[in-house]
PAVEX-742164 format. One record per atom (N, C-alpha, C, O, CB): x, y negated, z negated; atom name. Coordinates in pm, whole numbers. Atoms other than C-alpha are relative to their C-alpha. Glycine has a CB too. Layout:
<recs>
<<X, Y, Z>, CA>
...
</recs>
This chain:
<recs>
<<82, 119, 0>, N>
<<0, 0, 0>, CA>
<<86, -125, 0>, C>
<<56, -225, 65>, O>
<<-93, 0, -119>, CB>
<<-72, 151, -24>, N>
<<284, -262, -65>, CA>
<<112, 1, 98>, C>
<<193, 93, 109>, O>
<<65, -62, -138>, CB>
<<-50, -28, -158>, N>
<<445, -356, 270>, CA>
<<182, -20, -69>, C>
<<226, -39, -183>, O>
<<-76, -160, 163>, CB>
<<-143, 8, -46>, N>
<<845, -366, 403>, CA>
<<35, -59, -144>, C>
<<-79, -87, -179>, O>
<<39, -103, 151>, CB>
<<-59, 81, 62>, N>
<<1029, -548, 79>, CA>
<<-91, -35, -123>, C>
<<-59, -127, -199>, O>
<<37, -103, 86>, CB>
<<126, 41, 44>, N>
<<701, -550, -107>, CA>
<<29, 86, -154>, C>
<<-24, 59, -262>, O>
<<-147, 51, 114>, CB>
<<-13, -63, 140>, N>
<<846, -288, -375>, CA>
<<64, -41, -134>, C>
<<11, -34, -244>, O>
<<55, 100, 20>, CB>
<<-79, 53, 124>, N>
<<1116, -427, -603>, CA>
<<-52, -126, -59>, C>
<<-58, -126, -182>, O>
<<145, -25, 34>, CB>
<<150, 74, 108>, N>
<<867, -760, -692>, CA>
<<-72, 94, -27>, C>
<<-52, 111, -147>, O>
<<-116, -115, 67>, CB>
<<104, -92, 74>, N>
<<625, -507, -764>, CA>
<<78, 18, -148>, C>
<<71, -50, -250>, O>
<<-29, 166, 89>, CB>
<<-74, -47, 100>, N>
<<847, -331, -981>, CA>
<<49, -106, -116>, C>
<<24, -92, -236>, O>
<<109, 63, 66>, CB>
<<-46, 147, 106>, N>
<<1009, -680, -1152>, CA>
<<-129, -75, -84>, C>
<<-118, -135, -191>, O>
<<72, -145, 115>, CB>
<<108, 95, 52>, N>
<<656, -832, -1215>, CA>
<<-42, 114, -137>, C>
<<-93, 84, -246>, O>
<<-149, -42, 139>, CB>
<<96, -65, 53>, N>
<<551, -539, -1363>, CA>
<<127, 84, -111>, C>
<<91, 171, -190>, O>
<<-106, 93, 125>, CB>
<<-98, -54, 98>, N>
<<861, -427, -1565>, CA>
<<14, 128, -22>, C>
<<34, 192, -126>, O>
<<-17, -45, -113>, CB>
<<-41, -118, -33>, N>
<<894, -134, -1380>, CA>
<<134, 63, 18>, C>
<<195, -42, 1>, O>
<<-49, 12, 85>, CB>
<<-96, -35, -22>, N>
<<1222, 56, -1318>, CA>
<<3, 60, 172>, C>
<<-37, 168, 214>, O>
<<24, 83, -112>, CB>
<<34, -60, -154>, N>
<<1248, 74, -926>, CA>
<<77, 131, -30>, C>
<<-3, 211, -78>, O>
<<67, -100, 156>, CB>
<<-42, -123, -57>, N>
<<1476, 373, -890>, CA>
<<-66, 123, -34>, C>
<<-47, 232, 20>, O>
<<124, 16, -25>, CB>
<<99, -90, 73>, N>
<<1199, 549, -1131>, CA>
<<-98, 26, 81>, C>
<<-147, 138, 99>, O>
<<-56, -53, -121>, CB>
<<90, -1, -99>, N>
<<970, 448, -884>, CA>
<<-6, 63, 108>, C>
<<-100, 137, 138>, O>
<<-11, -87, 31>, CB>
<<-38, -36, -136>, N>
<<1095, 526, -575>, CA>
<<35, 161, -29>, C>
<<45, 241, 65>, O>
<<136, -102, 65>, CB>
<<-43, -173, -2>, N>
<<1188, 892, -715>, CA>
<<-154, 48, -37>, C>
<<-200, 154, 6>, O>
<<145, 65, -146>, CB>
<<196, -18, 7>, N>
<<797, 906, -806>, CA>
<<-32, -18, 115>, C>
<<-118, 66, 145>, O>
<<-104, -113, -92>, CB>
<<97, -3, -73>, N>
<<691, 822, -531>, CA>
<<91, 109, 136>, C>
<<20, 164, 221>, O>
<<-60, -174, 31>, CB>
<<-55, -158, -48>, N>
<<925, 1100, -344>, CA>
<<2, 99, -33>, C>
<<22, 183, 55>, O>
<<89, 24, 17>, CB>
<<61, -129, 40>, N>
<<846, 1384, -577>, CA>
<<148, 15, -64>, C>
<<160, 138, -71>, O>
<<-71, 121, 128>, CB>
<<-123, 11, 41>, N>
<<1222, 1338, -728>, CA>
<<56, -19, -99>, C>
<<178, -26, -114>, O>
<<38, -53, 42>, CB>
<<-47, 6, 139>, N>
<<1193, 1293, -1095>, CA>
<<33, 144, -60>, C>
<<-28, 248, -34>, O>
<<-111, -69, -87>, CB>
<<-85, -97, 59>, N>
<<1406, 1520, -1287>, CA>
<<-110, 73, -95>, C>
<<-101, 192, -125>, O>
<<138, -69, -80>, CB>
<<71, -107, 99>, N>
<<1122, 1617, -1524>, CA>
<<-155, -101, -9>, C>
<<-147, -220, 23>, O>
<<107, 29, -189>, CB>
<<149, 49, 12>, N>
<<712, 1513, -1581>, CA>
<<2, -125, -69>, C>
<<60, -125, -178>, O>
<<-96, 100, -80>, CB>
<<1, 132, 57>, N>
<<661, 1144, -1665>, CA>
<<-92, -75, 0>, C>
<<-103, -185, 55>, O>
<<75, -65, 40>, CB>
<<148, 66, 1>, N>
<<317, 1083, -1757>, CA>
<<-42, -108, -39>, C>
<<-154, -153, -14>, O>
<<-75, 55, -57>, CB>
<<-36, 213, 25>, N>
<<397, 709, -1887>, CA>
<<18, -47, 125>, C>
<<-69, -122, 170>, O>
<<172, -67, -94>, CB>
<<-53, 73, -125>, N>
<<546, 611, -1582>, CA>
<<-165, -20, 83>, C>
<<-240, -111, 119>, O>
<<140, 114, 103>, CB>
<<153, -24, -125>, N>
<<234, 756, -1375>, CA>
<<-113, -122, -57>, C>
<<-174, -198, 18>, O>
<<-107, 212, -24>, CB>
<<104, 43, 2>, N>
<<6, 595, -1621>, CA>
<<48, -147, -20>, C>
<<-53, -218, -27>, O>
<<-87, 68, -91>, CB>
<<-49, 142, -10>, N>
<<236, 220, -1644>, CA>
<<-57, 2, 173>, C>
<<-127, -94, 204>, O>
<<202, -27, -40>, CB>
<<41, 64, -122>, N>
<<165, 253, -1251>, CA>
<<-132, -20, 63>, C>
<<-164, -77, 167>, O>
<<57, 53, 81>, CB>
<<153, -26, 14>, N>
<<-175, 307, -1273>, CA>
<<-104, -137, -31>, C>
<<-207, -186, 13>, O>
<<-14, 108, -130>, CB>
<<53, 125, 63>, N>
<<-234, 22, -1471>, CA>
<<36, -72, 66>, C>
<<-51, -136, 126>, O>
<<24, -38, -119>, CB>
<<-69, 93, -103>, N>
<<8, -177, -1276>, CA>
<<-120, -16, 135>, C>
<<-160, -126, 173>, O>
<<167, 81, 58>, CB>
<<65, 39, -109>, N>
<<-219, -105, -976>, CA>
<<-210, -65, -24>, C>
<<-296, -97, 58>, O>
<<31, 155, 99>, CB>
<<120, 61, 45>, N>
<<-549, -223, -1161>, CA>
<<-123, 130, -62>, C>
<<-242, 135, -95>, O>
<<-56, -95, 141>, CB>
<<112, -144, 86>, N>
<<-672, 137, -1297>, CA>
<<78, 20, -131>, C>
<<187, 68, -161>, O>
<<-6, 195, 101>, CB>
<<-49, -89, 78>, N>
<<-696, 164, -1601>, CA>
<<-33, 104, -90>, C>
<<-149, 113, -132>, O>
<<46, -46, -43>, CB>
<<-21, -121, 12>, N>
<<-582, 501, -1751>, CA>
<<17, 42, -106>, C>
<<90, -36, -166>, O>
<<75, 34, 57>, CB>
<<-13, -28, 99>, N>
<<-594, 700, -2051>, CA>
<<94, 96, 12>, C>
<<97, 144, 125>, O>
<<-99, 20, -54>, CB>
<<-48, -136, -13>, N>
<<-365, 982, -2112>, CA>
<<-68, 111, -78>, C>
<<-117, 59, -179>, O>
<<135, 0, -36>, CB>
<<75, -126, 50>, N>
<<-528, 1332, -2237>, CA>
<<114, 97, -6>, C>
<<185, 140, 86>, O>
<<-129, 55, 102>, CB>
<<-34, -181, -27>, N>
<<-378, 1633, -2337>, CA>
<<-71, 102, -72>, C>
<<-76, 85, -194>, O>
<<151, 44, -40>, CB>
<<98, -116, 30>, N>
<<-603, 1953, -2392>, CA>
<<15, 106, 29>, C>
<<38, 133, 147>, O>
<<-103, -6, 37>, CB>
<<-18, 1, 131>, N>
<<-579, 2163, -2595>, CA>
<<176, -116, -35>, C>
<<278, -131, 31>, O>
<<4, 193, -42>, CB>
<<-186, 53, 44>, N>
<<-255, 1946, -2786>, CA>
<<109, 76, 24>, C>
<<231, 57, 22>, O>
<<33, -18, -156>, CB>
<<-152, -169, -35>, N>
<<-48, 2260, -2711>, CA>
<<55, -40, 118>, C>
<<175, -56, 139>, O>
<<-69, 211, 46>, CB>
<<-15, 6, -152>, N>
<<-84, 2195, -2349>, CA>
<<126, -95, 51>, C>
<<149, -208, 10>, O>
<<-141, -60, 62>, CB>
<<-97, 95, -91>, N>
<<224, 2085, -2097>, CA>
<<-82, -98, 79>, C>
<<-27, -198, 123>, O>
<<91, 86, 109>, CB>
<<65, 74, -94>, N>
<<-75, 1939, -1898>, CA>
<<-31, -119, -25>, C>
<<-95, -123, -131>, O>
<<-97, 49, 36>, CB>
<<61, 85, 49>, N>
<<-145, 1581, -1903>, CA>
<<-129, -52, 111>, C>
<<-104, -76, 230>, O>
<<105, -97, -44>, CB>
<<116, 53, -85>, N>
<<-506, 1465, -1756>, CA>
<<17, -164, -43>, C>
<<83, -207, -137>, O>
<<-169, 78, -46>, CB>
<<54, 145, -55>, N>
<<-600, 1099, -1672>, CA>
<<-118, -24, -6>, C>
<<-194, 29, 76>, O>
<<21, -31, 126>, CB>
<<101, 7, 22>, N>
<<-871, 971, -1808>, CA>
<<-44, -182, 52>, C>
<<-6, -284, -4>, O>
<<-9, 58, -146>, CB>
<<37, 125, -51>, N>
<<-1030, 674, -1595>, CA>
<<-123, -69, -116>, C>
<<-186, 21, -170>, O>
<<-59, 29, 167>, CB>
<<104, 7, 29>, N>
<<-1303, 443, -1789>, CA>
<<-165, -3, 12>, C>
<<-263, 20, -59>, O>
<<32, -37, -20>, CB>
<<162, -35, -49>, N>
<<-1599, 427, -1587>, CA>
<<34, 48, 147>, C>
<<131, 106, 195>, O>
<<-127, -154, 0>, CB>
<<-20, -96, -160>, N>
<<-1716, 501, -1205>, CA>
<<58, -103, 51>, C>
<<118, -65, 151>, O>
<<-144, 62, 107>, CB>
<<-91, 149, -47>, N>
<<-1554, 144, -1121>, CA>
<<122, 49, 48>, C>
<<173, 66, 159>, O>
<<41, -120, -132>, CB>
<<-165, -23, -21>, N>
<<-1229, 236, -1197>, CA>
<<-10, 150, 59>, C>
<<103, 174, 16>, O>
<<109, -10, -164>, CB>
<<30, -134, -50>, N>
<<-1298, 612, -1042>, CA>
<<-21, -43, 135>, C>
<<17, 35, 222>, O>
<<-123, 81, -68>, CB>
<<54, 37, -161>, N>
<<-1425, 426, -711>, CA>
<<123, -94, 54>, C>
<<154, -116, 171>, O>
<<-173, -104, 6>, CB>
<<-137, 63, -46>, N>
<<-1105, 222, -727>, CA>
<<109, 60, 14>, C>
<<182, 22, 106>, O>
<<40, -85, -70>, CB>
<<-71, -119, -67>, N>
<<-884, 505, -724>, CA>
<<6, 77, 90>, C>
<<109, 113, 147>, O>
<<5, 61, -38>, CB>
<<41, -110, -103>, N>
<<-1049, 731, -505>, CA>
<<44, -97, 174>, C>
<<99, -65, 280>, O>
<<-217, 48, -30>, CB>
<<-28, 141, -138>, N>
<<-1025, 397, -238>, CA>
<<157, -48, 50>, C>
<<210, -69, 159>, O>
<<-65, -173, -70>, CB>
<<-173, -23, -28>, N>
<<-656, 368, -289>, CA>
<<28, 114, 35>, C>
<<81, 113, 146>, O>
<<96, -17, -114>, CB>
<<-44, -109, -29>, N>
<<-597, 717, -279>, CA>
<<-20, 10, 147>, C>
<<78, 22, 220>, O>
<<-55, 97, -78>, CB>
<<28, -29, -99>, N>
<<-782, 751, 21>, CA>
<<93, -77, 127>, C>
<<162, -22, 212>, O>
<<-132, -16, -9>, CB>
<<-129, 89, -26>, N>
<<-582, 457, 157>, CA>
<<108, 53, 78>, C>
<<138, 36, 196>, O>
<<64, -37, -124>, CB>
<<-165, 8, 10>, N>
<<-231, 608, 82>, CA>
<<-37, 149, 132>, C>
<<40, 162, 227>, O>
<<111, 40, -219>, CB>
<<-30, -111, -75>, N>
<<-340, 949, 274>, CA>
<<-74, 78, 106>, C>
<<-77, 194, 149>, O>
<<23, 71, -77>, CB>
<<32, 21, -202>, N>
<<-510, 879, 607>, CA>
<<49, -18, 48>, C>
<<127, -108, 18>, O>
<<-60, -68, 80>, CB>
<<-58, 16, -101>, N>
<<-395, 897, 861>, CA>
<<19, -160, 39>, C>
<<-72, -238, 10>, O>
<<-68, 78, 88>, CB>
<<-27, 160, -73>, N>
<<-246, 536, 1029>, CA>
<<-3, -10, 114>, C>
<<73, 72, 166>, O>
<<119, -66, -17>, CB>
<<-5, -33, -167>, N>
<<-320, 468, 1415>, CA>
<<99, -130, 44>, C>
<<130, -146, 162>, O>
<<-186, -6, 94>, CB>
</recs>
């Protein structure tokens, strides 16, 4: 979604760690980083709860607050992984 040069302001405004970023968003982090996911989450205007269930669990779910923020995700998502002509 953010164009040519459009990442590292992102990252600075938002007191992100680009190289964290950029390995997130290539599938390249060394280990699960469900802060990061949910700092970018928020960063992009959803915001996100973290869940884990049962507490035992390695899994972490994402808990959106209403269908707002659920209709604003689903719209980005959809976005990032259509096709471009």
């Amino acid at each position: 979604m953010l164009g040519s040069g459009e990442l590292k302001p992102f990252c600075e405004t938002h007191q992100l760690t680009y190289t964290n970023i950029v390995n997130l968003k290539n599938g390249k982090l060394k280990r699960e980083e469900p802060r990061l996911v949910q700092r970018v989450l928020v960063s992009l205007g959803i915001p996100a709860q973290q869940l884990r269930f049962p507490l035992t669990s390695k899994t972490t779910w994402f808990v959106l607050p209403d269908a707002e923020a659920l209709a604003s995700f689903q719209a980005q998502l959809h976005f990032l992984v259509s096709p471009k002509l």
